[in-house]
N, C-alpha and C positions, 0 to 999 in steps of 0.2 A: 504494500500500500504506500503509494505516495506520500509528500509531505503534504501536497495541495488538499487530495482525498482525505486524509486525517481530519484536516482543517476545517473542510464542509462538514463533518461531522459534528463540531463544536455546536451544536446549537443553543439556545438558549429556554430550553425546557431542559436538556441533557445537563449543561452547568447548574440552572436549580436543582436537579434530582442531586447531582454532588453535594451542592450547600447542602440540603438537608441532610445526605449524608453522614455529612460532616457534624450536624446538630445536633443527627442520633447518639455520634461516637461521641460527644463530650457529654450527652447525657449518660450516656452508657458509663463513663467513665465517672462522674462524679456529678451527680444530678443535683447535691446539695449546692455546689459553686456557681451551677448555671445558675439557678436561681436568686441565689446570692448577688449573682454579678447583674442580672436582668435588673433585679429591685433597683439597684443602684443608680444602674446609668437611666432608669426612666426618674430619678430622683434629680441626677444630675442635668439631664437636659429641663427639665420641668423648670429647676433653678435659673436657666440659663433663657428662656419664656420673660422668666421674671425680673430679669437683668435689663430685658429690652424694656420692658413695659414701666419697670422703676427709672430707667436711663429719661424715659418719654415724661414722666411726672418732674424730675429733677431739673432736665431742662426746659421746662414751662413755670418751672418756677424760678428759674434763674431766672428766667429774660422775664419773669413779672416784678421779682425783686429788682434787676438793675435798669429797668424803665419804672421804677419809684412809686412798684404797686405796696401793700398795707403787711406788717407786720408778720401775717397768716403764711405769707409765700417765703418769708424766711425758716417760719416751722418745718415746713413741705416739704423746701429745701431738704433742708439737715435731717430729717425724717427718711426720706427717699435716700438721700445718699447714704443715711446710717443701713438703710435696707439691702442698697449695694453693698455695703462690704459685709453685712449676715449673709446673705445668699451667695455673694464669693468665696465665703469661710466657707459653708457646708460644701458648696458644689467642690473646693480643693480637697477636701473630708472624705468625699462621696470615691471621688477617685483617688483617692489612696487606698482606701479602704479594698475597691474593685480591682486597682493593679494587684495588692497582695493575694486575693481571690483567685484571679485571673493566673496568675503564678500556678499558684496547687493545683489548678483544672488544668492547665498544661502540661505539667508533669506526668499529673494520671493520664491525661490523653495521648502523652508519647509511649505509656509503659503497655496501653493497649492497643495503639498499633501497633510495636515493633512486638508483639505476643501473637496478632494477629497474623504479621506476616511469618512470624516463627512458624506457626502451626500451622498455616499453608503448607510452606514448603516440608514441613513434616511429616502429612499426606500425601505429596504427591508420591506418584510411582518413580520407582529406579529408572524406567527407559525417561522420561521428564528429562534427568540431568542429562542424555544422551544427546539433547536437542538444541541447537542453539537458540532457536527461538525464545523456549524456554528458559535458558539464563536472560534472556533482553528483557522478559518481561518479570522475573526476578530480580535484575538489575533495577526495574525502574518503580517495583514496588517498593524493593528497600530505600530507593531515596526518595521515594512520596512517605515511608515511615520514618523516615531519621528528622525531619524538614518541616512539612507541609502541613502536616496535621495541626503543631501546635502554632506554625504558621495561622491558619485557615481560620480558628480559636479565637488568636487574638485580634486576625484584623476584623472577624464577624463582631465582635466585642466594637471594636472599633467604628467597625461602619453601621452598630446599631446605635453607637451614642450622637452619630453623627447627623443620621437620618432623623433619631428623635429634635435633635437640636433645628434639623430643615422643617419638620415639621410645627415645630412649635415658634418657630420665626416667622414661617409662613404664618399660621394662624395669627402670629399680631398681625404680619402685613394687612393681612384681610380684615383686622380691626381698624388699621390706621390709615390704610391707602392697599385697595382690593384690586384695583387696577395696576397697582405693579408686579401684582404675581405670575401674569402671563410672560412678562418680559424677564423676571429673575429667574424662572422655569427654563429657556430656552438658553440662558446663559449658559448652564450647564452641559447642553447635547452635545455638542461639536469636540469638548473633550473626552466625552466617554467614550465615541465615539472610534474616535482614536486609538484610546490604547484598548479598546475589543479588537480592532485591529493587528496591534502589533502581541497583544496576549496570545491569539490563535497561531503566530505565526512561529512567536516564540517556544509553545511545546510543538510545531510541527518538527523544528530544531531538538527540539530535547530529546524524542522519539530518534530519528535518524541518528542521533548520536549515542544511541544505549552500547551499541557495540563497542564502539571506539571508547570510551570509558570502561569498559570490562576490562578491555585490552590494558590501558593504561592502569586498572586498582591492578591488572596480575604483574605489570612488571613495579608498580608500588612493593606488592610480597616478596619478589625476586633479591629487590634491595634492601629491603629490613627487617626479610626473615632472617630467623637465628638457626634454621637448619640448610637453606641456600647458602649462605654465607661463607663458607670453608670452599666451596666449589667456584662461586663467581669471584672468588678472590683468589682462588687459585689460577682460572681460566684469565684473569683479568676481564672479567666483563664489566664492570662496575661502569667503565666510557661506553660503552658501548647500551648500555639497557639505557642507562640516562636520558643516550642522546633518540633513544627509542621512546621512552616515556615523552621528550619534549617536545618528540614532533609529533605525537598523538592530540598533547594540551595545545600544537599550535594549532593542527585540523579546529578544535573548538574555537581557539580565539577567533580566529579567522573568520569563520561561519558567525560568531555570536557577533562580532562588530560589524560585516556585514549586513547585519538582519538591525541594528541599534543603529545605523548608517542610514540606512532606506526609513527607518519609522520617525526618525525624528524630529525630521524636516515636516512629517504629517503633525506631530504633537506641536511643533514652535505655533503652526498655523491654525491647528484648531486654540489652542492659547490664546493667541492672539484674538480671533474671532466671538471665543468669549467675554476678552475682558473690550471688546468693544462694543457688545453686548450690553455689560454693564454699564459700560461710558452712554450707550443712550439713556438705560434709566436714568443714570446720573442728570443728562441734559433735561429729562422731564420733569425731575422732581424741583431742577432751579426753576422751570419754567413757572412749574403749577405752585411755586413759591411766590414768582414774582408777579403775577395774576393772581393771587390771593386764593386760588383755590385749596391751600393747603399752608396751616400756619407751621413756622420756623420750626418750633419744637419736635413735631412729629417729622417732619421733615428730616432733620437730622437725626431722629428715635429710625427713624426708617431706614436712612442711608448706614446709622450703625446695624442694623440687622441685615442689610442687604451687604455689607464688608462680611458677617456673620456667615450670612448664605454664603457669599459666593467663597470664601475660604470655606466652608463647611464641605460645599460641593466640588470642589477642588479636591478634595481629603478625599469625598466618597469616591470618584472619578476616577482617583489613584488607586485607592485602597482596593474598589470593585477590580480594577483591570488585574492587581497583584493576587485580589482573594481567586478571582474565575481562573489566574495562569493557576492560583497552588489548587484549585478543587480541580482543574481538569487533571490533574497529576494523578489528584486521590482517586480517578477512575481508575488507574493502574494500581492503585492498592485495592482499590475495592472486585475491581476484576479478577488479580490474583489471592485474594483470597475472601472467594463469594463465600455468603454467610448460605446459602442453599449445596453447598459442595457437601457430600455426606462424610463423617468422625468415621476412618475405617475400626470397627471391633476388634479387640485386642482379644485374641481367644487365652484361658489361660493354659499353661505350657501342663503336657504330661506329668506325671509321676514318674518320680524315677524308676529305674527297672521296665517302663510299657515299651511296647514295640511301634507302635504309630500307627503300624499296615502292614497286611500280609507280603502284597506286591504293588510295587510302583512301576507303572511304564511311561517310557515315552514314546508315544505314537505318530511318526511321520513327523516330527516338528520340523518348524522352517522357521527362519525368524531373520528381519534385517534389521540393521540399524537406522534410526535418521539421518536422512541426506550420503549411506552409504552407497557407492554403487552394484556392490554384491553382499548377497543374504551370508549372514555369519554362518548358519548351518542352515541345511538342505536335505528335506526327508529323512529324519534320525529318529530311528529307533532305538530302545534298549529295556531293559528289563532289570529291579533292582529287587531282591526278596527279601526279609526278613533275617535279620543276623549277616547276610552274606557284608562281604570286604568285595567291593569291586572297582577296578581304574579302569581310568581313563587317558591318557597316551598319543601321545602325536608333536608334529612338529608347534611352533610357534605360529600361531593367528590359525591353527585349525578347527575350532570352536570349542573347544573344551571347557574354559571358564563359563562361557554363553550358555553353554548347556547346564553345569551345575545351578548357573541362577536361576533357570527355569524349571527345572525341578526342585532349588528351593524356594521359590513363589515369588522370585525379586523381579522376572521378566515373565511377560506372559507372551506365549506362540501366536505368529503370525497365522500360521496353518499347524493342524494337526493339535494334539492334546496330550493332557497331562491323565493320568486313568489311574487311579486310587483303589486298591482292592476291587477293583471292575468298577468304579466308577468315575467318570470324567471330573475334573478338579475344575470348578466354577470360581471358588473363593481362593483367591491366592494365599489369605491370611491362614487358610487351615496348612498349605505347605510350612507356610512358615515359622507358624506356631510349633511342629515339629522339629524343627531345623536346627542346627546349630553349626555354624558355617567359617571356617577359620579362611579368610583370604588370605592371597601370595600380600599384597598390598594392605594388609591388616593396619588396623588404624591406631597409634600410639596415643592414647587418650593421657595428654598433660596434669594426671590429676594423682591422687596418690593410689597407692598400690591397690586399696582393700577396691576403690574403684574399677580398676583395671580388672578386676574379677568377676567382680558381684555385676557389673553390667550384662554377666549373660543372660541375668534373669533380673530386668530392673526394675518387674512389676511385685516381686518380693521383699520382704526385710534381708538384709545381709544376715546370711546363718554362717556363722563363723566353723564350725564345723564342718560345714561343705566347703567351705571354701580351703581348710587343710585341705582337705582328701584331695580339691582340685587344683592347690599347689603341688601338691604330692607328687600327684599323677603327672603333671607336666612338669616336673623334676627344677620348680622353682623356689621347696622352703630353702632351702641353704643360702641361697644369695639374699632373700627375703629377712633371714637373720642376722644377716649383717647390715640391711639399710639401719640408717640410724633411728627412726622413730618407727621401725618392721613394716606392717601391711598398713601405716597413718602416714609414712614418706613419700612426699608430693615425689614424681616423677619428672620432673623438669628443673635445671637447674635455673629458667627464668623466674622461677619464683623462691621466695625465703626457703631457706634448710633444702631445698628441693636437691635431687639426685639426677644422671645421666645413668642410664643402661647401654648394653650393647646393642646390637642389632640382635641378634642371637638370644637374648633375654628377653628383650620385647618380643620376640616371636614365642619362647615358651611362655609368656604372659599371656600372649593370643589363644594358647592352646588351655590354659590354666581357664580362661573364660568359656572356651568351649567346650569343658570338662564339667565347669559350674553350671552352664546352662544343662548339660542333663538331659539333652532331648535323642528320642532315636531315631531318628538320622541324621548324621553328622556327615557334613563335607568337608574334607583337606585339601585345600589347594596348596600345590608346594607347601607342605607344612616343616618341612625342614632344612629348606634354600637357606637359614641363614644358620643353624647347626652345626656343629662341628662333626666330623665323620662319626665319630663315635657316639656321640648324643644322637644321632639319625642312626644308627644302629641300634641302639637301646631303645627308641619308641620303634620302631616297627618290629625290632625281635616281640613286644611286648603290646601289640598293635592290638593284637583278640585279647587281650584278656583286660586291656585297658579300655575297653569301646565290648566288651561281651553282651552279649545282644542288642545292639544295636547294630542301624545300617550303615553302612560305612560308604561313601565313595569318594575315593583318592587318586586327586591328581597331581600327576607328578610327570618330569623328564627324567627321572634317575628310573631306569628298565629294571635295574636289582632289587628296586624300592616292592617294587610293582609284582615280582615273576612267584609268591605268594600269595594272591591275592586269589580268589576266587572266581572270579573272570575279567578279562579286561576285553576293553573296547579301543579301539585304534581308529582316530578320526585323523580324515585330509581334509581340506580345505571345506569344511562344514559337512563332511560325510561319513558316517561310520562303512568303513574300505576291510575292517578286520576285526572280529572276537572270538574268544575262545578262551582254553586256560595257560599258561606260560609254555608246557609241553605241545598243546596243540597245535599254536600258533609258529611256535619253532618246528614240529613238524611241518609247518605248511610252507615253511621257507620264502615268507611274502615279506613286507614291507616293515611288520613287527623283529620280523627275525631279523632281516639285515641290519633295523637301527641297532636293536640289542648288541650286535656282534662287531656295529662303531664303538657302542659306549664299551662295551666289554676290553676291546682291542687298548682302551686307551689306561685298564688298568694294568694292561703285559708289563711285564718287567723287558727293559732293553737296558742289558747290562745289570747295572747297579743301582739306574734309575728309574725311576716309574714316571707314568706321563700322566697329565693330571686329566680329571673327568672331562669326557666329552658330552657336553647339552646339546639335546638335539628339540 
């Protein structure tokens, strides 16, 4: 979609649907402040009604006092003026009272959007992240929540004190001089007009630039992460990202002074055209002064209220064009995370010791990525039973990972199905609920240890006793006993007392969580890539009796890992090409046997030396 097409969309029924929006979330948020803040400002403009109308008493009594009218006009006087500064006290009152208000309602209203967007993106599906689309409109939720909301807040806050203030200046007008309302009304259009204008033109920009901002926050992390850091400073990239971050912010500058280039020459002239607007009222009010149709006093009662309006309308003019850019923002927060999207059920996880399911198949799946040109796999079968250990096997990018997440419920098949004890798997959440899944790319959670565990099951209390066994079992209490405050020791040294692990420890932490979670079926992706030979000896000598009845399926490039294993499956470029059991498939002398007898070769002794593992 265009930047133009966007734009036409901006209607002005679509912008009110946002304000209100926007009116629910601060209600939702803290409904005692809205109303708090309402009282106020309808107190403060009321006040400010009464400013005109006392100014209009005050000077009719001066010019009766200094044209040497009677005693009375000096009371009147000093009456009215003492009344000016009562009502300038409360009205500075009123708003102090409402900025502090206005404060607390903001706050709450930024801790529920940025909860809002959390929990979007916490339902969406795993193919989601897959898409770019989907990060553009993640990108621009998260800055309509960091911004625009408490934006949105304060200028409605704003532009309701303001309007009460137009309203209630109008209504003197209409007591004092009813005939210049037509004219103080029209002052106003030419700049609203304006900047609806250059508002629509402005998120057409902001939209076209979601991408090129993605870009720029990732090489932001490139340079200020602390686990990048040892690499681009090794590499010496540090000139080099820079001069790539600076030419992404100059793409913006560029486009945004551009687009502030062309509107502003529209705003000098709607500007102008209103205050020459005003400059006629101005002319009629000397007139109908100096024809006697309107005495001095209200005359100038008027012209202070008509300086009132037209700075008042100026304010709104602004303030509308800044409130409509940030509501039209909040349609990308309110789009990515629609309040009609259904809370997926969280099913709770088995009892230890259950089996899940008899048999799990996969049936014909086919499945592509977004904007890939070819499907990751292609008509795959396979068959997983109850207790068995089975891999899966092949070169790099032959779908092996693609496959595990869809039998564990992260991706769903484009063609063909998931079949559950003979029946087809409709809820993803029931795989997954089963599942317990240790990825090659396992995620090192910066938090302290007992976390790093207990997260396999994080809809329970941490039972410290499972969680031994499942230190145990992934042969992590030793090193656990030396962190300095045990399974309470933050995991990162970016934070206080915090610790560094190895690569090779954070992977048995990965396995220690997939031990805790407890579920019967567990998946190994590479679970011993970052292992020392002998620690990947000891879990797979010890693989059945560590994982006894449960299903197990293991992937891995180590062929020696695997040639135990109860059947393995041999994928090429998204096709299962070979299964059977280690003896089978080396009698069939296919594509299994040949790699096996690469990786094999590379542990021959030649000479004195041995040659190190060959990945295939």
């Amino acid at each position: 979609m265009t930047r133009e097409e966007e734009t036409r969309e901006l209607t002005a029924r679509q912008i009110l649907d946002q304000a209100w929006f926007a009116i629910r979330l601060a209600w939702r948020a803290d409904r005692t402040s809205v109303i708090y803040v309402v009282i106020t400002q309808l107190l403060a403009s009321a006040g400010i009604a009464g400013i005109v109308l006392l100014l209009r008493g005050s000077l009719g009594a001066l010019a009766s006092m200094f044209s040497g009218g009677a005693g009375a006009s000096n009371s009147t006087a000093l009456f009215a003026l003492a009344g000016l500064v009562v009502v300038g006290t409360a009205g500075g009152i009123m708003r102090i009272l409402s900025t502090a208000r206005q404060r607390i309602l903001v706050l709450r209203a930024d801790r529920l959007v940025v909860e809002l967007v959390l929990e979007a993106a916490g339902r969406a599906e795993l193919i989601d992240f897959e898409d770019a689309v989907f990060h553009d409109r993640l990108q621009r939720a998260v800055f309509a929540s960091r911004s625009q909301p408490s934006m949105v807040i304060t200028m409605l806050v704003t532009i309701m004190q303001a309007l009460l203030t137009l309203l209630t200046v109008t209504a003197t007008f209409v007591v004092m001089a009813w005939w210049l309302v037509p004219l103080a009304l029209l002052s106003g259009l030419p700049v609203l007009r304006a900047a609806g204008r250059e508002r629509n033109a402005g998120y057409g920009l902001h939209r076209d630039l979601s991408e090129s901002r993605r870009v720029r926050e990732y090489f932001e992390r490139l340079l200020t992460g602390r686990d990048e850091a040892k690499e681009i400073r090794s590499l010496g990239l540090g000139g080099t990202l820079s001069a790539r971050w600076n030419s992404e912010y100059e793409m913006e500058i560029e486009a945004t002074t551009d687009l502030y280039r062309r509107h502003t020459k529209n705003k000098v002239v709607a500007r102008l055209a209103a205050d020459a607007l005003i400059g006629l009222v101005i002319v009629v009010v000397w007139w109908t002064v100096r024809t006697g149709a309107l005495d001095l006093a209200t005359a100038l009662a008027a012209l202070t209220g008509l300086w009132l309006r037209s700075t008042r309308t100026q304010m709104v003019g602004a303030m509308l064009s800044n409130l409509a850019g940030a509501i039209i923002y909040l349609r990308d927060l309110r789009e990515f995370a629609r309040e009609d999207q259904p809370v997926p059920t969280v099913r709770p996880l088995p009892d230890a010791g259950g089996t899940g399911f008899d048999t799990l198949v996969a049936d014909q799946i086919s499945f592509t990525y977004p904007g890939a040109a070819a499907p990751a796999l292609s008509g795959v079968s396979m068959r997983l039973r109850a207790g068995e250990i089975v891999a899966l096997v092949g070169t790099n990018g032959s779908g092996k990972t693609t496959l595990a997440k869809i039998l564990a419920g992260l991706y769903r098949p484009d063609l063909g199905q998931v079949i559950r004890d003979d029946t087809p798997v409709t809820d993803l959440n029931s795989l997954r609920s089963d599942s317990a899944v240790v990825f090659q790319d396992f995620v090192r959670y910066k938090l302290p240890a007992l976390d790093n565990i207990t997260f396999g099951r994080p809809e329970t209390p941490a039972d410290l006793e499972q969680v031994r066994r499942a230190a145990s079992a992934a042969g992590v209490v030793d090193f656990m006993a030396k962190l300095p405050e045990g399974y309470a020791t933050m995991l990162s040294k970016e934070f206080g007392r915090g610790v560094d692990l190895s690569l090779g420890q954070w992977q048995r932490l990965a396995l220690a969580r997939a031990f805790y979670r407890d579920s019967p079926f567990v998946i190994l992706d590479e679970p011993t890539a970052s292992l020392d030979p002998q620690a990947e000896a000891d879990l797979f000598a010890r693989i059945r009796e560590l994982f006894a009845g449960r299903t197990v399926l293991l992937i891995s490039h180590r062929f020696s890992s695997v040639r135990n294993t109860d059947r393995i499956y041999v994928l090429d470029q998204g096709r299962v090409i070979e299964q059977g059991t280690h003896e089978a498939l080396m009698d069939e002398n296919g594509s299994y046997a040949r790699l096996f007898r690469v990786q094999a070769a590379g542990y021959q002794l030649d000479g004195a030396k041995a040659n190190p593992v060959v990945h295939v």
